[in-house]
N, C-alpha and C positions, 0 to 999 in steps of 0.2 A: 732228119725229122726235127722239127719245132719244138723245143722245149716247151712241158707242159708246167706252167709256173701258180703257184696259188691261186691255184684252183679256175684256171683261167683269167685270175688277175695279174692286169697289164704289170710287167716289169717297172715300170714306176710306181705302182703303189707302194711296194718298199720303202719309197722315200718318204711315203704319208704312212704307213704303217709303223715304220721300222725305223726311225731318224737314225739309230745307233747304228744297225744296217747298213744304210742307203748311202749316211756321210761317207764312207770305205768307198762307195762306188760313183764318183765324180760321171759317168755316164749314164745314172739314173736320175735327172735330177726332177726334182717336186713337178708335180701334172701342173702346167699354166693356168687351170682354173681353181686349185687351191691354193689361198693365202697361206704361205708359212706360219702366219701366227692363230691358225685353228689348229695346228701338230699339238698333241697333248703333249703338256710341261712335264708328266715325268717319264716321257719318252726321253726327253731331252738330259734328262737329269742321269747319273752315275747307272748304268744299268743294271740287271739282276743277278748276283749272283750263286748258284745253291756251292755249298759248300761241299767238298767230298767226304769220303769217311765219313756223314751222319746219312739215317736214314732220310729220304724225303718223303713229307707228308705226314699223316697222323701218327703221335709217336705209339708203338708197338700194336698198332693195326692190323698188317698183314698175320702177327703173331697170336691175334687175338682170333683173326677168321679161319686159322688155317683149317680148320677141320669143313671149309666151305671149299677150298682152292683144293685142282686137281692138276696132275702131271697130264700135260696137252704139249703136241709136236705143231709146230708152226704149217706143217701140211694141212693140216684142219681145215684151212683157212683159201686153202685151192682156188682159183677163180676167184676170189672177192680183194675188195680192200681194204688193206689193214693200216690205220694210223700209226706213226712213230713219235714219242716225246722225244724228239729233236738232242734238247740237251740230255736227255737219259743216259743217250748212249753217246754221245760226248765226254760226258762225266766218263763214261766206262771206259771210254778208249782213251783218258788223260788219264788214267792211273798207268798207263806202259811207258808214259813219258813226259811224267811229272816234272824229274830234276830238270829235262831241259827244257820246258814251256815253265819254269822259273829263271832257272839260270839263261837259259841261252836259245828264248823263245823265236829266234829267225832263222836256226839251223833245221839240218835235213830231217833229226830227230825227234822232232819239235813236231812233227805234221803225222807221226803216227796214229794218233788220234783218226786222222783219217784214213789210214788204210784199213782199221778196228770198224768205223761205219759204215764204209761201204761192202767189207767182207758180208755185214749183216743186211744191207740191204739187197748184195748180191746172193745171199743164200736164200730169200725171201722170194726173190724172181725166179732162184732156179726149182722152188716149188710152185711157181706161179700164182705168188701170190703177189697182189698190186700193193708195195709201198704208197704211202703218202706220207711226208716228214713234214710235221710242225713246229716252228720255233717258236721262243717265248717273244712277245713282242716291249710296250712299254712298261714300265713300274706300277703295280697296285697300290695306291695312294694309303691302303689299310696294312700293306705289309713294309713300311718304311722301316718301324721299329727293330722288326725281324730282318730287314736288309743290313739298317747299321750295324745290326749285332754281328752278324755272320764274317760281314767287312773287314771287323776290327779281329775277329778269331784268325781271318785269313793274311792279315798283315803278322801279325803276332807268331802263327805259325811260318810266314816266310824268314822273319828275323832268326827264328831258334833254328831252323834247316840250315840257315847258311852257317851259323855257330856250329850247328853238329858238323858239316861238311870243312870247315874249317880245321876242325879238331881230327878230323879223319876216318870220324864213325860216319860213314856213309848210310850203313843201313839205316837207321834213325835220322839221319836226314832227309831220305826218301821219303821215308812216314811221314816229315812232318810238310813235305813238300804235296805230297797228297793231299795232304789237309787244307793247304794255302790254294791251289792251282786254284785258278779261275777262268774259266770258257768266256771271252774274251770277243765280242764284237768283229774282229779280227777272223778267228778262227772262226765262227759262223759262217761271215762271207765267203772266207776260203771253201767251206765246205757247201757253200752257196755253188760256187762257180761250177766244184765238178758235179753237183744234181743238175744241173741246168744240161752240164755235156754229157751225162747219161740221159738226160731224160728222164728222171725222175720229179715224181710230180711234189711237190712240196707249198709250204702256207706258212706266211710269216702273219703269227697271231695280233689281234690288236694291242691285247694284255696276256692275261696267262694262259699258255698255249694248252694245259688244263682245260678249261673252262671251253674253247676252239675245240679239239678233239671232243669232248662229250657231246659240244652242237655236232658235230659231223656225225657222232653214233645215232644221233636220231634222225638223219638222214637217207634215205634210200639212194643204192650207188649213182642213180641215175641224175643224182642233186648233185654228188660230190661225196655222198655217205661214206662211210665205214663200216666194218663188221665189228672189229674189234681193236683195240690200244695196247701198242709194247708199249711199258717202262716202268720206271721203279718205285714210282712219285706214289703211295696211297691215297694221295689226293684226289685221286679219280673216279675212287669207289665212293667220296664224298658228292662232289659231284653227280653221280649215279649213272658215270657210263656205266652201258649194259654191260659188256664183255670185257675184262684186260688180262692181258698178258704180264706177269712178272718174272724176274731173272729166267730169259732167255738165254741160253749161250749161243754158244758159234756153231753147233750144230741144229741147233732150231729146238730145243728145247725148252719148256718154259713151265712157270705154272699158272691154271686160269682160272679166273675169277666171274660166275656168272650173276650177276645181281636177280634174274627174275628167279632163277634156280635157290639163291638164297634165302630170298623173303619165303619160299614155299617149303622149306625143308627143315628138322629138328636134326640136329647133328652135337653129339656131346655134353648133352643138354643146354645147346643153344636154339634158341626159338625165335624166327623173326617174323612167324604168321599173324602177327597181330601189329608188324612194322610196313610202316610205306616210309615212302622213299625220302620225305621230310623228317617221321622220324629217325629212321639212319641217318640223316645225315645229321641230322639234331645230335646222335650220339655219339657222334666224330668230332664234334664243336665242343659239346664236354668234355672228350679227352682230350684237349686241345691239336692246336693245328698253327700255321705258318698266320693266319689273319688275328686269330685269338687264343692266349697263352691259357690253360686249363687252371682251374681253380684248384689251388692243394691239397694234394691228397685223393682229387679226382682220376683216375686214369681208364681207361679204356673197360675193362671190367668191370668198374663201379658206373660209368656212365650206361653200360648198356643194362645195369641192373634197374636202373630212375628211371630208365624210358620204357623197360619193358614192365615194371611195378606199375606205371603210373600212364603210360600212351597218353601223352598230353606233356608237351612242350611247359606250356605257362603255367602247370603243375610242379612240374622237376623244377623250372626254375625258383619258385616261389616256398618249394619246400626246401630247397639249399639254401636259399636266404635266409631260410627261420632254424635251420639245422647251426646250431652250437659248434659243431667238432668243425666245420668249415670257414675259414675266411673267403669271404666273398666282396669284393671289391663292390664300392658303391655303383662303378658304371657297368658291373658284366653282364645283367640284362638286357641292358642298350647294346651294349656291344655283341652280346650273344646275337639278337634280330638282326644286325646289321651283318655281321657273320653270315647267317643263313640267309639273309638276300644275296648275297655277294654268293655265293654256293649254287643258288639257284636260278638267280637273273645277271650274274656278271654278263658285261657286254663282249661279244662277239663276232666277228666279221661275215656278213651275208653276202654272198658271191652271188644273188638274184637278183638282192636291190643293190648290190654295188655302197652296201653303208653297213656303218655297225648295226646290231640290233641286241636285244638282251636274249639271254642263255635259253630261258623260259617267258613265255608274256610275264610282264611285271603286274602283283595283283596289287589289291587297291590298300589290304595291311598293310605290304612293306614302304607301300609310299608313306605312311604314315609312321612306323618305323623311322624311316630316312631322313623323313621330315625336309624332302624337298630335297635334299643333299645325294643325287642322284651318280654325283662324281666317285664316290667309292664303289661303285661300281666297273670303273673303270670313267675319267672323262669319254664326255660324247663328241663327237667331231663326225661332222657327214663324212663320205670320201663321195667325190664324184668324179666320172670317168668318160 
């Protein structure tokens, strides 16, 4: 059978998607009617990479909603198709064989990562449930700061691993090589090739494969949709996929997350009846996030108390500003909107018209907002086919 490839996108789009990708694959090269030089520059540039051992996404989220999120078995999901955060479970499957994708990342060892993601895509199937694996595509021009930092943790951690490993504590060099390991361009492709030989269907995002899975949850299957999102990223709930899936393990268990179920329900004396889905994610932007660092002292707690006191965005921000006990940097206004466009209308790849398009129609505030600066959205670049 034919591999079914992002989402019915030709195996060259990779190379307009994906430069980081694609360069690996000398037999993919660029479609002859795009010019190399509309590829977006922070494709090209150092790729993304999330760090292990820290949570991803908003810091203590998941901890914040638990009394929302219930124990759900991957069967739920029977018949339909479920999105996968690609590097999710990367990350997960690089903690069984850190030291050697440090040390001695072309050995047999080195590629367990792979046997960890296909176990779970193969458990997936034999409840018959349709995988779809997303990758993360180019750099978000908003998260550069958050990438350098991460970079320099994960060089830093590889330096003191080989020191512990030197010395002969092993264990402690594990840890700290957990912390360095980076999912690697490399090991994508590799894990490219054998979805291609299973036939698994898969989508190399244009930016954050984020922002790609939330567009497909508002899709009916017959588009390309989804039901619901494995992975670990909170990010998603920012966003406003409807359904995710967190810490699955290998036998298909997991816990879920239902956004329309939340906004309607008092749990703990948490109340989101008087939240839509702007102000959620408004409240995940105050506890900061990977685009915008949280103001001091703010945390996930405190922010959902400003938004649920006040339901009004340009309220909470304007009463932080005038609130004494907080430092509030002069740009985090600006940056807050910009934040919440980027949550709402990041660009996304349409497999209809064959081009990016934004997450949500872009409305006429944020252009105003943005002030024309359209690019932290992710650069636009047509793809044509």
């Amino acid at each position: 059978a034919k591999p079914v490839t992002a989402l019915a996108l030709p195996p060259r789009a990779l190379s307009v998607i994906s430069p980081r990708l694609s360069r690996l694959c000398p037999a993919s090269p660029p479609h002859p009617q795009i010019p190399t030089q509309i590829l977006p520059e922070t494709s090209r540039s150092r790729p993304v990479y999330r760090r292990l051992g820290t949570p991803m996404g908003i810091p203590n989220l998941l901890r914040f909603m638990k009394p929302f999120i219930e124990p759900v078995h991957i069967k739920k999901y029977a018949g339909q198709r479920v999105g996968i955060d690609a590097y999710s479970w990367l990350h997960k499957g690089a903690y069984s064989c850190s030291m050697e994708l440090c040390m001695s990342p072309r050995s047999a060892g080195a590629r367990r990562y792979i046997s960890y993601f296909m176990h779970h895509v193969n458990l997936l199937r034999h409840h018959k449930v349709v995988p779809v694996v997303v990758f993360d595509g180019g750099s978000m021009p908003c998260k550069s700061a958050t990438d350098e930092d991460r970079h320099k943790k994960r060089e830093l951690s590889l330096v003191l691993g080989k020191e512990k490993l030197k010395q002969g504590n092993t264990a402690a060099a594990i840890d700290l090589f957990r912390k360095a390991v980076q999912i690697t361009p490399s090991m994508a492709y590799q894990l490219i090739q054998i979805l291609k030989t299973e036939n698994v269907e898969f989508v190399v995002a244009p930016y954050e494969a984020d922002a790609q899975l939330a567009y497909l949850a508002t899709l009916d299957a017959d588009q390309g949709g989804i039901a619901a999102v494995i992975t670990e990223d909170s990010d998603l709930i920012a966003y406003g996929c409807t359904a995710i899936i967190f810490k699955m393990d290998r036998f298909g268990n997991g816990e879920e997350f239902i956004m329309e179920k939340t906004l309607e329900t008092v749990k703990d004396g948490l109340c989101f009846q008087d939240f839509d889905q702007n102000l959620f994610t408004g409240m995940c932007i105050l506890a900061g996030c990977d685009f915008l660092p949280s103001v001091p002292g703010i945390g996930t707690k405190r922010a959902y108390s400003l938004i649920s006191k006040h339901k009004n965005i340009d309220l909470v921000l304007s009463t932080l500003k005038l609130d004494k006990r907080y430092s509030v940097p002069d740009d985090y206004i600006d940056s807050f909107w910009k934040t919440l466009a980027v949550f709402n209308h990041a660009r996304v790849y349409d497999v209809k018209s064959k081009s990016l398009k934004h997450l949500k129609p872009l409305e006429e505030r944020y252009l105003n907002y943005l002030a024309g600066d359209l690019d932290i959205l992710g650069p636009a670049h047509s793809l044509i086919f």
